[in-house]
C-alpha positions in Angstrom: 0.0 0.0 0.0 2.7 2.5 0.7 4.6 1.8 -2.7 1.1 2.9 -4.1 0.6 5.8 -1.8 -2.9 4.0 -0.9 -4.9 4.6 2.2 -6.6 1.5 3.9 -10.4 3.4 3.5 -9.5 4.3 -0.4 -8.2 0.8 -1.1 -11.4 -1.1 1.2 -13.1 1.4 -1.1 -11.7 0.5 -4.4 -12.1 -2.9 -4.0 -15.5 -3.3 -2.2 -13.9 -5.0 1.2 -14.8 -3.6 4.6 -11.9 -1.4 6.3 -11.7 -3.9 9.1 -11.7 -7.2 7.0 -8.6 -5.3 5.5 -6.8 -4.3 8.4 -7.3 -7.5 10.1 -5.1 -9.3 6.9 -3.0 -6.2 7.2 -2.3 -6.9 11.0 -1.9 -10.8 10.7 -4.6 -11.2 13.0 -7.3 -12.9 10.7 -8.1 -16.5 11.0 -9.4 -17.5 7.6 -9.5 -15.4 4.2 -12.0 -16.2 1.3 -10.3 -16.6 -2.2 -12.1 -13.7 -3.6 -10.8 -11.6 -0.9 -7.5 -12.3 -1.8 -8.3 -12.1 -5.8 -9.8 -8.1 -5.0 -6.9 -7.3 -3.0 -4.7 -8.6 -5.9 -6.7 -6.3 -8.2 -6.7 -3.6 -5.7 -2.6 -3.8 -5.2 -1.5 -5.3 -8.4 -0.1 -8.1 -7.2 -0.2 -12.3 -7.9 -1.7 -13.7 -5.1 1.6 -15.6 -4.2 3.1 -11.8 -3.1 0.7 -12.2 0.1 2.5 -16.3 0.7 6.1 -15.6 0.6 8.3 -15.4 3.3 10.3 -12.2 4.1 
């Protein structure tokens, strides 16, 4: 989100998720994750949904 210069509520905006769905796979905190959650924030970041399953 920072290399975009996005906001959390312009990004849970963009792609249709609620601000706290988002920050809780932001913080780590969520338990589960539906596949279309993770294909919007794809669109939403321009990523491949691997980006979100490596490890740093």
């Amino acid at each position: 989100m920072a290399e975009l210069n996005i906001s959390a509520t312009d990004l849970s905006n963009e792609i249709n998720i609620s601000r706290n769905a988002l920050n809780l796979c932001r913080s780590g905190k969520a338990k589960m994750i539906k596949f279309e959650t993770i294909a919007e924030l794809c669109k939403g970041l321009y990523v491949q949904p691997d980006y979100f399953f490596k490890e740093k």
